[in-house]
VEXTOR-940861 format. One record per residue (C-alpha): residue in one letter; x, y, z. Coordinates in Angstrom, 1 decimal, padded with zeros to 4 digits, always signed. Example, Ala and Ser with C-alpha at 12.3 -4.5 7.8 and 13.67 -1.06 7.14 Angstrom:
GUKE|A|+012.3|-004.5|+007.8
GUKE|S|+013.7|-001.1|+007.1
***
This chain:
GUKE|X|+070.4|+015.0|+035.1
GUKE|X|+069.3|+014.2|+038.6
GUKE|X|+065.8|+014.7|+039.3
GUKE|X|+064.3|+015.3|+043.3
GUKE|X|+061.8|+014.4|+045.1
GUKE|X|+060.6|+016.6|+048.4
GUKE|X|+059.6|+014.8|+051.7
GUKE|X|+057.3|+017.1|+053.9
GUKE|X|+055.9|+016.0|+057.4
GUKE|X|+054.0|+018.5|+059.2
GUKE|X|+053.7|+019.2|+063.5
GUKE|X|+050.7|+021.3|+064.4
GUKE|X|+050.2|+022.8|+067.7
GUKE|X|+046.5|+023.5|+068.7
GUKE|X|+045.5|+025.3|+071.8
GUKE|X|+042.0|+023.8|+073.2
GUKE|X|+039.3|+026.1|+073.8
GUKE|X|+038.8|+024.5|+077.5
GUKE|X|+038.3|+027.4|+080.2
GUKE|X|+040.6|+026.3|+082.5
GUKE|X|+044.7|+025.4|+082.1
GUKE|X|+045.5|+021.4|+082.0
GUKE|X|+046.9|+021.2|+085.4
GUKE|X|+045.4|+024.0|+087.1
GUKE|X|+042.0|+025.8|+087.4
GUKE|X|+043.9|+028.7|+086.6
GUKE|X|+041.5|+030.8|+083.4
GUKE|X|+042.6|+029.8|+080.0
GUKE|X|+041.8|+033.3|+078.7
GUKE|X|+045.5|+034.5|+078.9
GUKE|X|+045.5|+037.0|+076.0
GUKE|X|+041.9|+039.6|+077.7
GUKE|X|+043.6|+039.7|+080.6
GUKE|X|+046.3|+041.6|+082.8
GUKE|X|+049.5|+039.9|+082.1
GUKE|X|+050.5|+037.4|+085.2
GUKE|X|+047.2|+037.3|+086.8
GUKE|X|+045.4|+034.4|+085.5
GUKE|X|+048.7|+032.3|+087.3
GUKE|X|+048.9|+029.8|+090.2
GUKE|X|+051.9|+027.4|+091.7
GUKE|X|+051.3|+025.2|+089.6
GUKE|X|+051.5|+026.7|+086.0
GUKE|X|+054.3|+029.3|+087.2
GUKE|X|+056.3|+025.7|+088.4
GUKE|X|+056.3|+026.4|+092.3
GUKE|X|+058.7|+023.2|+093.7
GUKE|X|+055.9|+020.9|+095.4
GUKE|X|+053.5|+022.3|+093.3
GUKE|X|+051.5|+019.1|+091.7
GUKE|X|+050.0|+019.2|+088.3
GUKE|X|+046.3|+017.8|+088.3
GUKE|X|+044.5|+016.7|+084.8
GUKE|X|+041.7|+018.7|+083.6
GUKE|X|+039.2|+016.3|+082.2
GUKE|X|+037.7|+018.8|+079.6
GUKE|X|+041.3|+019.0|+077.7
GUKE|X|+040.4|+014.4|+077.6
GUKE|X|+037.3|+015.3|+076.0
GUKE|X|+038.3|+017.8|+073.9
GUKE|X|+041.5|+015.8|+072.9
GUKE|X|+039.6|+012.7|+072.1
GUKE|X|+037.1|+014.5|+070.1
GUKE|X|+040.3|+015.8|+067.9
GUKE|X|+041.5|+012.1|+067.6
GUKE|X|+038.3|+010.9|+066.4
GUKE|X|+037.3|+013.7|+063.8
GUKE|X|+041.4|+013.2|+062.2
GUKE|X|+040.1|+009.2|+062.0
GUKE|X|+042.8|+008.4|+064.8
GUKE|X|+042.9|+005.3|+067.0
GUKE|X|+042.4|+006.4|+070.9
GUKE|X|+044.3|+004.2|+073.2
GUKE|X|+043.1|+003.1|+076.1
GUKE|X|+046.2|+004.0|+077.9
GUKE|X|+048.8|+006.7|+077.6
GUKE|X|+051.2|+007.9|+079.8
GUKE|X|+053.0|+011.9|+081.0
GUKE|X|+056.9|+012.7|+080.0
GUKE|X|+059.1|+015.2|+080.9
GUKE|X|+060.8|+017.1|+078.6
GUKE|X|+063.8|+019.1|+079.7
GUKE|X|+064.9|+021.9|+078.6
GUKE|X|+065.9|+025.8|+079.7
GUKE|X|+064.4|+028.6|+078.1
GUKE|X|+062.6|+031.7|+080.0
GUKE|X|+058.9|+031.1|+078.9
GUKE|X|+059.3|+027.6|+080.4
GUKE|X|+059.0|+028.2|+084.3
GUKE|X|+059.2|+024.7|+085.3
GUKE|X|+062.8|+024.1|+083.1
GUKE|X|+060.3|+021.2|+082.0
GUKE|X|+057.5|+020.6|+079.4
GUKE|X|+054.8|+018.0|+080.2
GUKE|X|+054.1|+016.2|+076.8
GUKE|X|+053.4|+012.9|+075.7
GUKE|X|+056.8|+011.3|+074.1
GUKE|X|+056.8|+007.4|+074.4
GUKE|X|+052.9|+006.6|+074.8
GUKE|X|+050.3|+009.1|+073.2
GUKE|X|+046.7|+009.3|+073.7
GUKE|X|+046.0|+008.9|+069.8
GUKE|X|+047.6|+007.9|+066.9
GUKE|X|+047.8|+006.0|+063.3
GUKE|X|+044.8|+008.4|+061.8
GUKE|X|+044.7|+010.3|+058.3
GUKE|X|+043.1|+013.1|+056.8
GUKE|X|+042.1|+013.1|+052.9
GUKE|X|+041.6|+016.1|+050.6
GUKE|X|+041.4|+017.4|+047.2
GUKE|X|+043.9|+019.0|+044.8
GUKE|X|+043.1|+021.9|+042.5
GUKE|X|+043.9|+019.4|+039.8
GUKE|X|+041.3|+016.8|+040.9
GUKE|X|+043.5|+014.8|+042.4
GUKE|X|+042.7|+013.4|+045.9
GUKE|X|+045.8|+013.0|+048.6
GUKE|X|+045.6|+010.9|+052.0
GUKE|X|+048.2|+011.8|+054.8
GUKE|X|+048.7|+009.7|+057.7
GUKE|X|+048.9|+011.3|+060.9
GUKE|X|+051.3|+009.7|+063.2
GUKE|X|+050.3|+010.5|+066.6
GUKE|X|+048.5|+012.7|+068.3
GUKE|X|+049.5|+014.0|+072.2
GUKE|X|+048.3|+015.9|+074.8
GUKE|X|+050.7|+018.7|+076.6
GUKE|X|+051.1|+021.9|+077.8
GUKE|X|+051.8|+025.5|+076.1
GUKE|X|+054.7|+027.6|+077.7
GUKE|X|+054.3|+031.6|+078.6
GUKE|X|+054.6|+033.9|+075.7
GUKE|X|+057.5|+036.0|+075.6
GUKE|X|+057.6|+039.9|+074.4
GUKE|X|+060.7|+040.7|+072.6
GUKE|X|+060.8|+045.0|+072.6
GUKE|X|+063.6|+047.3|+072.0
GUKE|X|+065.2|+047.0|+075.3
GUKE|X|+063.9|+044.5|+076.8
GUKE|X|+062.3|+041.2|+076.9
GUKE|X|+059.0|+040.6|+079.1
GUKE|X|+057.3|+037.3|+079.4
GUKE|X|+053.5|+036.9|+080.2
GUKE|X|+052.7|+033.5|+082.3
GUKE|X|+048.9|+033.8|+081.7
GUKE|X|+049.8|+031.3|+078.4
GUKE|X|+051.8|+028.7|+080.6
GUKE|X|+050.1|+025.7|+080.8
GUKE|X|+047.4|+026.5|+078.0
GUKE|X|+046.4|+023.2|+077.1
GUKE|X|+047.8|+022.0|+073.6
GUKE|X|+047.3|+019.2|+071.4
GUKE|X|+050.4|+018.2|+069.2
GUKE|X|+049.3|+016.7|+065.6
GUKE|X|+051.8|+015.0|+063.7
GUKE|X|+051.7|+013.7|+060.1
GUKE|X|+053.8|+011.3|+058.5
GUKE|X|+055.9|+012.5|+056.2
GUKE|X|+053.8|+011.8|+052.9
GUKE|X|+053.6|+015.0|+051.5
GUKE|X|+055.6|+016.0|+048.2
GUKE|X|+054.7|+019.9|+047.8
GUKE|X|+053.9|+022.6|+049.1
GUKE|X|+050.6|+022.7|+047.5
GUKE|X|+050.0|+019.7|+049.3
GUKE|X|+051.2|+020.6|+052.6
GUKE|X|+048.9|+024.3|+052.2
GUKE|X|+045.7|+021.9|+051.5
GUKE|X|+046.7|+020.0|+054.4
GUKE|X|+046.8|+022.7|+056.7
GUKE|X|+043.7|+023.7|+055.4
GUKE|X|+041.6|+020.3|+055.6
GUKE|X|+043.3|+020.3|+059.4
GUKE|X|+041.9|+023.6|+060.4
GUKE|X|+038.5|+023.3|+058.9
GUKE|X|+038.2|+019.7|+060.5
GUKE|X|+039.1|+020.6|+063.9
GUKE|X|+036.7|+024.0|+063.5
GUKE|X|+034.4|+021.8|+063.1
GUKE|X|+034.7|+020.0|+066.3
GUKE|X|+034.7|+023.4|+068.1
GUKE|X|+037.6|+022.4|+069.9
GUKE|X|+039.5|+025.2|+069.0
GUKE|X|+039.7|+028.7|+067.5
GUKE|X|+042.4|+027.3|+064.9
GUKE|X|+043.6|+030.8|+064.3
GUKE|X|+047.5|+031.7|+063.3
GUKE|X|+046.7|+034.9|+063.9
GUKE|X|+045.5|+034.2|+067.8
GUKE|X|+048.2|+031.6|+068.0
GUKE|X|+045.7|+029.2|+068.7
GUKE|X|+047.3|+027.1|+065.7
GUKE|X|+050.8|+027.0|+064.9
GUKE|X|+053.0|+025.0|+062.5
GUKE|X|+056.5|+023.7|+062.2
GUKE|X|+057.3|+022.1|+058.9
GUKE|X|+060.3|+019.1|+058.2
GUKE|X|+061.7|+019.3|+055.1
GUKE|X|+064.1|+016.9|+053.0
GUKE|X|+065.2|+016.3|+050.0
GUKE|X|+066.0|+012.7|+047.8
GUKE|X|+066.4|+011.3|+044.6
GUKE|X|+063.9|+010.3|+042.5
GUKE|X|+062.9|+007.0|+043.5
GUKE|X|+065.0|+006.5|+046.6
GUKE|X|+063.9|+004.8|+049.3
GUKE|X|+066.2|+006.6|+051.6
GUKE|X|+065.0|+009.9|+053.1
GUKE|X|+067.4|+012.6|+053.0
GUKE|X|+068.9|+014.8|+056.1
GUKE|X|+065.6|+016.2|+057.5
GUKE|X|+065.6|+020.4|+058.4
GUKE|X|+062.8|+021.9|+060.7
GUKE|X|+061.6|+024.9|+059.6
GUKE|X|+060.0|+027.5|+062.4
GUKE|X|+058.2|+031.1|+062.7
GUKE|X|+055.6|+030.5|+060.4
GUKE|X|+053.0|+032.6|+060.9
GUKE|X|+050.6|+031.8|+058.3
GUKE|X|+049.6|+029.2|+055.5
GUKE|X|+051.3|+031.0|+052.7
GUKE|X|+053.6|+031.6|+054.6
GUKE|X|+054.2|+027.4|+055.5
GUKE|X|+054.2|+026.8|+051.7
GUKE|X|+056.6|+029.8|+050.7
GUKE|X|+059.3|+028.0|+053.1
GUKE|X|+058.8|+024.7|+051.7
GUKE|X|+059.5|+025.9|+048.4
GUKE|X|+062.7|+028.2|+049.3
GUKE|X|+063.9|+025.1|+051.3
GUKE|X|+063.4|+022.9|+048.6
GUKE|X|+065.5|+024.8|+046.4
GUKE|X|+068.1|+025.4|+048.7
GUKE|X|+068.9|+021.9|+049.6
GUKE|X|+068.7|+020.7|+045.8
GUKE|X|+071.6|+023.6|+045.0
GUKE|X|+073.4|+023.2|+048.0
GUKE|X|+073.5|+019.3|+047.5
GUKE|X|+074.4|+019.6|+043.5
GUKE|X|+077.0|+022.1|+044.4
GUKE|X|+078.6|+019.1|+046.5
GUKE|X|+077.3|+020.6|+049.6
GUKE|X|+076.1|+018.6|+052.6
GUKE|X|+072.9|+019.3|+054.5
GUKE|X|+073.1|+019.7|+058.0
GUKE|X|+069.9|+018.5|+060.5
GUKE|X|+069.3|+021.8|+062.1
GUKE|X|+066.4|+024.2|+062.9
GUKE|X|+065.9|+026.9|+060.8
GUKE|X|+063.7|+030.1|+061.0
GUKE|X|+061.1|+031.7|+057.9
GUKE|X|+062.5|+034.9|+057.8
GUKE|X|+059.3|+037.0|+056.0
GUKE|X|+060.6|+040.1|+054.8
GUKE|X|+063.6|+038.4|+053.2
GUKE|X|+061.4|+035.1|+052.1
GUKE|X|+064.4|+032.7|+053.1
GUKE|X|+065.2|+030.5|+056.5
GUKE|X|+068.4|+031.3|+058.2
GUKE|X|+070.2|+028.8|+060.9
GUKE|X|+068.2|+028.8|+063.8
GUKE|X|+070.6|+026.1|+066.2
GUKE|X|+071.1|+022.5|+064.9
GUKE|X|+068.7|+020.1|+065.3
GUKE|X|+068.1|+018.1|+068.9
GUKE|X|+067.3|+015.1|+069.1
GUKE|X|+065.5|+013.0|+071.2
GUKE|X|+068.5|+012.1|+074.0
GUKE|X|+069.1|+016.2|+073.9
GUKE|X|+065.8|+016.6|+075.6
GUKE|X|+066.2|+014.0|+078.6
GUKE|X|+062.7|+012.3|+078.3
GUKE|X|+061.6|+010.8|+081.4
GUKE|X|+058.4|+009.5|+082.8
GUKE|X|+056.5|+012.5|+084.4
GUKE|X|+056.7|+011.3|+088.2
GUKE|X|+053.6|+013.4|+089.3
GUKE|X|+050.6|+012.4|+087.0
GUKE|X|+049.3|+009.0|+087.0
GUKE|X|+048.7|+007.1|+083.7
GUKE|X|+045.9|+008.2|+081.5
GUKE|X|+043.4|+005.3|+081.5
GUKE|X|+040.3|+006.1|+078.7
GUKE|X|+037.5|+003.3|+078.2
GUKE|X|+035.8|+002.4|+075.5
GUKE|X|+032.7|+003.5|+076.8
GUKE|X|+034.1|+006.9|+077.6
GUKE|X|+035.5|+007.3|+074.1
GUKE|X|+031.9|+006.2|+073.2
GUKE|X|+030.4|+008.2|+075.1
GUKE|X|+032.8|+011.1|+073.8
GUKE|X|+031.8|+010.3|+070.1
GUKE|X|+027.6|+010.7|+070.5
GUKE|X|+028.6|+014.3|+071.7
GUKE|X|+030.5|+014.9|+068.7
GUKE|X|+028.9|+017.5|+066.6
GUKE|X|+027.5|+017.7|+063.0
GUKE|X|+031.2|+017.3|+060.6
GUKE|X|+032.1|+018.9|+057.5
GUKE|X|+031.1|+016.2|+055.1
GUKE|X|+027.6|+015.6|+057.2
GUKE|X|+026.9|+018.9|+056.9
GUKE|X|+027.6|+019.5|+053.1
GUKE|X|+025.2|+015.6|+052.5
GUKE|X|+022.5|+017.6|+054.4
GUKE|X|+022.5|+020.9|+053.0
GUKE|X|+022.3|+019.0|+049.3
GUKE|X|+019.4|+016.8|+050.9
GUKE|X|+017.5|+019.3|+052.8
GUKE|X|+017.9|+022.7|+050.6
GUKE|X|+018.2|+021.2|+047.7
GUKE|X|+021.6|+022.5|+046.7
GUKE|X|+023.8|+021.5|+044.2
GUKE|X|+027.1|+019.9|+045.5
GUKE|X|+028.9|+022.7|+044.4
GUKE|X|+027.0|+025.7|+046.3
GUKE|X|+027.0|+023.3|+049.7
GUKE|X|+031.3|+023.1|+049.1
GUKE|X|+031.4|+027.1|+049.4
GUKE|X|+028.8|+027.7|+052.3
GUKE|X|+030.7|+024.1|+053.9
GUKE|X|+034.3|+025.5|+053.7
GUKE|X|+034.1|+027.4|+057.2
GUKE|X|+031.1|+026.3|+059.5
GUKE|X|+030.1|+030.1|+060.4
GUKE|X|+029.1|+030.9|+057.0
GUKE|X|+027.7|+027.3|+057.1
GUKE|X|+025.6|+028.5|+060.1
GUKE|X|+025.0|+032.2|+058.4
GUKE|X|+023.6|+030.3|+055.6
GUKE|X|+021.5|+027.9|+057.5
GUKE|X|+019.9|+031.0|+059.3
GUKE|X|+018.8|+032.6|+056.3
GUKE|X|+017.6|+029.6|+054.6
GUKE|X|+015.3|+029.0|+057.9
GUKE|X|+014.0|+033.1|+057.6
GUKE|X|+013.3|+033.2|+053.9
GUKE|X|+012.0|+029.6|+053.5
GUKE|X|+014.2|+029.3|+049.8
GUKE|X|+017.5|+027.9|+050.5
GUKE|X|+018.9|+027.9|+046.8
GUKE|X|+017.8|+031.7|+047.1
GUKE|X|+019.8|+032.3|+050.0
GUKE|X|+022.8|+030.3|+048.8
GUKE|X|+023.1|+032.4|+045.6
GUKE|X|+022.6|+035.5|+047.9
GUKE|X|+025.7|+034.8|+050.2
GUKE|X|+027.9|+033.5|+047.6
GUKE|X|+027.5|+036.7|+045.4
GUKE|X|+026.3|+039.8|+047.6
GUKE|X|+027.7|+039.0|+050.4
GUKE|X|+030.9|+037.4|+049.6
GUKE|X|+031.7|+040.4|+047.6
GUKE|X|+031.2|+042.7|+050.4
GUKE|X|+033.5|+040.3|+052.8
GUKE|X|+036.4|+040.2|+049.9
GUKE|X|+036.3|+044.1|+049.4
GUKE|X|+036.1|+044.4|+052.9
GUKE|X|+038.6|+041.7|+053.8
GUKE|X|+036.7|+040.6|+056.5
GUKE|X|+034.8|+037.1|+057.8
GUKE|X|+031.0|+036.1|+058.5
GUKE|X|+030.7|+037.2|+061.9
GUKE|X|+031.9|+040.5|+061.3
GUKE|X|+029.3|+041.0|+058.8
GUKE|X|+026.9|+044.2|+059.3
GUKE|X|+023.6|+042.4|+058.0
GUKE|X|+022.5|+039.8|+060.0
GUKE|X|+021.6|+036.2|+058.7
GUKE|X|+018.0|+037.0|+060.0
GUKE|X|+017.6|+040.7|+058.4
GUKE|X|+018.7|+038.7|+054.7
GUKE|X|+016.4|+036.3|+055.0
GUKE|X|+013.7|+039.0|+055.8
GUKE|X|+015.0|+040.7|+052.3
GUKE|X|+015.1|+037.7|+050.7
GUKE|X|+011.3|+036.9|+051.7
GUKE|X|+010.2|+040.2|+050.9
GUKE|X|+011.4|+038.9|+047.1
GUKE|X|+009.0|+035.7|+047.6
GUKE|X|+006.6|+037.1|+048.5
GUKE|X|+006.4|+039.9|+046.1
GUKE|X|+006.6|+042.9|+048.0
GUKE|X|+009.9|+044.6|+046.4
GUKE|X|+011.5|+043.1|+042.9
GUKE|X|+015.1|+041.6|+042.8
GUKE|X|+016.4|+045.1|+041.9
GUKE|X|+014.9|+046.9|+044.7
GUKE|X|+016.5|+043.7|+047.1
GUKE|X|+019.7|+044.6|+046.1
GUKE|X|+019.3|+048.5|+046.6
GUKE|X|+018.0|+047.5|+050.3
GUKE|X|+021.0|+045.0|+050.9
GUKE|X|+023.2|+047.8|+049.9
GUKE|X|+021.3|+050.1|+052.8
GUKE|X|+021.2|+047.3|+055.1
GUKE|X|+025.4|+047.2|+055.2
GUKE|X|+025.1|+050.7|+057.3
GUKE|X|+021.3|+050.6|+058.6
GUKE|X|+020.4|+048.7|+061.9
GUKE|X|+016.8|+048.8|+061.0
GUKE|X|+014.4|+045.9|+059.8
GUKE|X|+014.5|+045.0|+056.1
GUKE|X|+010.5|+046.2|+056.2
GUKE|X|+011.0|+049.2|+058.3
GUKE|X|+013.7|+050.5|+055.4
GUKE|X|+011.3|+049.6|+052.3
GUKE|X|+007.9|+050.8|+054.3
GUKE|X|+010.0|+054.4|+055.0
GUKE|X|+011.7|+054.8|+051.5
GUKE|X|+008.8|+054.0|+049.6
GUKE|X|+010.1|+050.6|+047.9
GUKE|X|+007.4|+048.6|+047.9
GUKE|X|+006.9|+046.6|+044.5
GUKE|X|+004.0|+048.2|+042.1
GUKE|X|+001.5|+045.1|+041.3
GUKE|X|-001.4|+047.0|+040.5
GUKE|X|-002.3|+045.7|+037.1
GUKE|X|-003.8|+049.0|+035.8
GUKE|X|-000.6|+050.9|+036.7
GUKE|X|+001.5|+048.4|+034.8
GUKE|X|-000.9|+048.3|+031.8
GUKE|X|-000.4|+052.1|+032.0
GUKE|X|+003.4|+051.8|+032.0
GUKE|X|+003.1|+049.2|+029.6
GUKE|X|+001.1|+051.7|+026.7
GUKE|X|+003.8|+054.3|+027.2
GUKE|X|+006.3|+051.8|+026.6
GUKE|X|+005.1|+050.5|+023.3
GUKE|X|+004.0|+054.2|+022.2
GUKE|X|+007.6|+055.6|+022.6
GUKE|X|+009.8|+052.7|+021.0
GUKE|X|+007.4|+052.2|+018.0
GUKE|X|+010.6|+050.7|+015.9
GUKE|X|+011.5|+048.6|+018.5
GUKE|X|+007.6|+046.9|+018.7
GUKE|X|+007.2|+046.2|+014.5
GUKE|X|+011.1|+044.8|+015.4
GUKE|X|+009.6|+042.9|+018.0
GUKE|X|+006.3|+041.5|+015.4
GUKE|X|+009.0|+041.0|+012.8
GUKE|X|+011.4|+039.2|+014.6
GUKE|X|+011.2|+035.0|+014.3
GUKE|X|+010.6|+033.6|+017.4
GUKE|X|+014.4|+032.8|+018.3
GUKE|X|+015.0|+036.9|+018.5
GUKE|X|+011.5|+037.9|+019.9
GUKE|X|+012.7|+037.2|+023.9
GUKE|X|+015.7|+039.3|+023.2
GUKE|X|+013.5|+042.7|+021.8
GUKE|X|+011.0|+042.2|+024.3
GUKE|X|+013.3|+042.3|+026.6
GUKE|X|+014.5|+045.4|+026.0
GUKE|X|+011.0|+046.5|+025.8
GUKE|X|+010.5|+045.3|+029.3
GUKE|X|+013.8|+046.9|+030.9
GUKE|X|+012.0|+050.0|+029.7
GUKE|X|+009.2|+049.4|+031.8
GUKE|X|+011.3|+048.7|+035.2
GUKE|X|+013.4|+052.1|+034.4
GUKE|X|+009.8|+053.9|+033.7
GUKE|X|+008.4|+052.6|+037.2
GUKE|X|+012.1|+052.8|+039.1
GUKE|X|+012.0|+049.4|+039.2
GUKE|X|+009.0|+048.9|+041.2
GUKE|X|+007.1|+047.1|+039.3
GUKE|X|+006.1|+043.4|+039.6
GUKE|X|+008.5|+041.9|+036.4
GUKE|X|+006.8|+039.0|+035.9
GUKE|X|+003.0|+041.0|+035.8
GUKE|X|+005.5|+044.0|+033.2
GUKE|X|+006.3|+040.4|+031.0
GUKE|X|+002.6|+039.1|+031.1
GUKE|X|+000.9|+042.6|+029.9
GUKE|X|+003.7|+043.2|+027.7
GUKE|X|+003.5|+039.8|+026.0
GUKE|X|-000.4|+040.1|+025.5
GUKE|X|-000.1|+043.5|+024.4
GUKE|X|+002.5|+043.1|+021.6
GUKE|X|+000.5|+039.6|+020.8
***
């Protein structure tokens, strides 16, 4: 029986977040505006037009070489790559082919099962996006606002084996480069998209088999669901003395297969040259120094520190870590209410519940970071009880008002006067006699559980209003 072995390599395109195109000072915004106005001779490939570098895509690009551990060379140089196609209005793309600006990096991560995986990342190059063409019934249109979008081009060595690892890839990627705030790293905005190479070998083999590009993958699932149909298909078309061809090949979703797309160029298809209009990109040292003290607070800094600072168990600091605006949603409500673990356990229940049934991220979250940490002080300081919190939270998702405007005009302020309690208390023991001589019979390993229930009477009897540790202290005594 012959067993296989998948071979996965990875090529990520990232749009930079710069406000201007790479050669032009044409706006970058191309999707919030009026298709073909943010264009210029230059992006729309006027002859004599000349392409100038924009020194914001250097930065940005360098900061994306040094947060994936790459190596930033001092020297890199523009290619042409040739090619017709309508979205491309120069018949040309200007990429880096034989030098790029980065290169020999690696990004590490964690499986479900524990184990950790470390990908290299090949190279990393600087080049240009092309217009985005609008396929509709009748007719095709093409918007030039996107031509020229700066792009960075991240590709991995071909060490992954699964899909699972390729999907945890992606992830580490998009959460690394967030990070930076480089980029919007969205699938969704296009501001990240993915191509996947796929072959198959023996188990064992040295000797990579016939490598198929996969395309039109839309979204991480969507990566690892292609992986694993093309996996399949080369092993049964190879065992069923089939020959795989190199070719690119399209994710077709609704079907959940790839389907021929045209066979695979290859590097001679494309007619590199040197780009004849932009000089050679020189970076110093002490400009990639220079770029690094500007780079801000990472992932793994930023986990260390919330364990350090707000004393939160490694675990806790992982969740609010994964995506750096609920980091910063966190970190604002730890600053309001002055309890960090509080807050933590807050957003990870409360108001990760509301953003799962809602299907919806941080920023679009109705309560602000500052009006939970108001709710969540309120707690500390004793004002309302935990129970009354969560009542207020749940008015807070459709009320614009301050958390102390909503409990002054509702009435929710926690009862600590000690008489009321004792009051409560009294009325408490007098109605559940059986449960009080349960409470005196009881050994002392069954005693917290009656008393309790005693207790939960109390909150029901005052709506919850009342201060639980004073109910527990005056029940305690009395029952003593």
């Amino acid at each position: 029986m012959r067993e296989w072995e998948s071979v996965i390599g990875l090529e990520v395109h990232l749009q930079l977040k710069t406000g201007t195109k790479v050669w032009c000072g044409c706006s970058a915004d191309y999707d919030n505006a009026e298709a073909n106005t943010h264009t210029c001779p230059i992006c729309l490939g006027h002859p004599g037009a000349l392409p100038k570098l924009n020194k914001k895509v250097v930065e940005y690009a360098v900061k994306a070489g040094l947060a994936l551990n790459c190596k930033i060379n001092n020297e890199s140089s523009f290619d042409r790559k040739n090619y017709f196609y309508p979205d491309t209005p120069k018949n040309y793309q200007i990429t880096q082919f034989d030098n790029s600006y980065a290169g020999k990096g690696h990004l590490e991560f964690k499986l479900n099962s524990g184990r950790m995986v470390k990908v290299g990342i090949t190279k990393l190059q600087i080049e240009e996006d092309a217009a985005k063409s609008i396929h509709a019934e009748h007719e095709s249109l093409i918007n030039f606002n996107r031509a020229s979008i700066p792009l960075i081009e991240i590709i991995s060595e071909p060490d992954m084996r699964s899909s699972e690892e390729a999907y945890e890839y992606l992830n580490t990627l998009k959460s690394v480069i967030k990070y930076t705030g480089i980029s919007d790293v969205s699938m969704e905005l296009g501001s990240l998209r993915c191509d996947a190479n796929i072959s198959v070998m023996e188990k064992g083999s040295k000797v990579y088999g016939t490598r198929v590009e996969v395309k039109n993958l839309n979204s991480f699932k969507a990566v690892a669901r292609a992986i694993d149909y093309e996996i399949s298909r080369q092993i049964e078309t190879i065992e069923n003395g089939g020959k795989i061809d190199q070719e690119t090949r399209l994710w077709d979703e609704e079907t959940q297969t790839t389907r021929v797309m045209r066979s695979k160029e290859e590097a001679m298809d494309y007619r590199y040259f040197p780009e004849p209009d932009l000089l050679k990109l020189v970076i110093t040292d002490e400009e990639i120094e220079a770029i690094r003290q500007t780079m801000p607070e990472s992932k793994i800094e930023k986990l260390t520190r919330f364990v350090s600072e707000y004393s939160l168990p490694e675990y806790d600091a992982n969740i609010l870590c994964e995506d750096i605006e609920l980091a910063d949603y966190f970190e604002k409500v730890a600053k309001t209410s002055g309890n960090g673990k509080l807050s933590a356990n807050w957003i990870m229940t409360d108001v990760m519940r509301v953003l799962k049934d809602k299907n919806i991220t941080i920023e679009e979250f109705s309560i602000s970071a500052e009006h939970l940490g108001e709710i969540i002080s309120l707690i500390e300081k004793g004002t309302i009880s935990t129970k009354i919190a969560k009542e207020l939270f749940e008015i807070k998702l459709s009320d614009d008002r301050t958390p102390e405007e909503i409990v002054k005009e509702k009435g929710m302020v926690q009862v600590a006067d000690t008489g009321a309690i004792e009051a409560m208390v009294d009325e408490v023991i007098a109605n559940n006699p059986k449960m009080v001589e349960d409470y005196r019979n009881s050994d002392e390993g069954r005693k917290p559980r009656v008393i309790k229930g005693l207790i939960g009477q109390v909150m029901k009897l005052s709506k919850g209003k009342a201060n639980p540790t004073l109910v527990t202290e005056i029940m305690t005594n009395k029952l003593s």
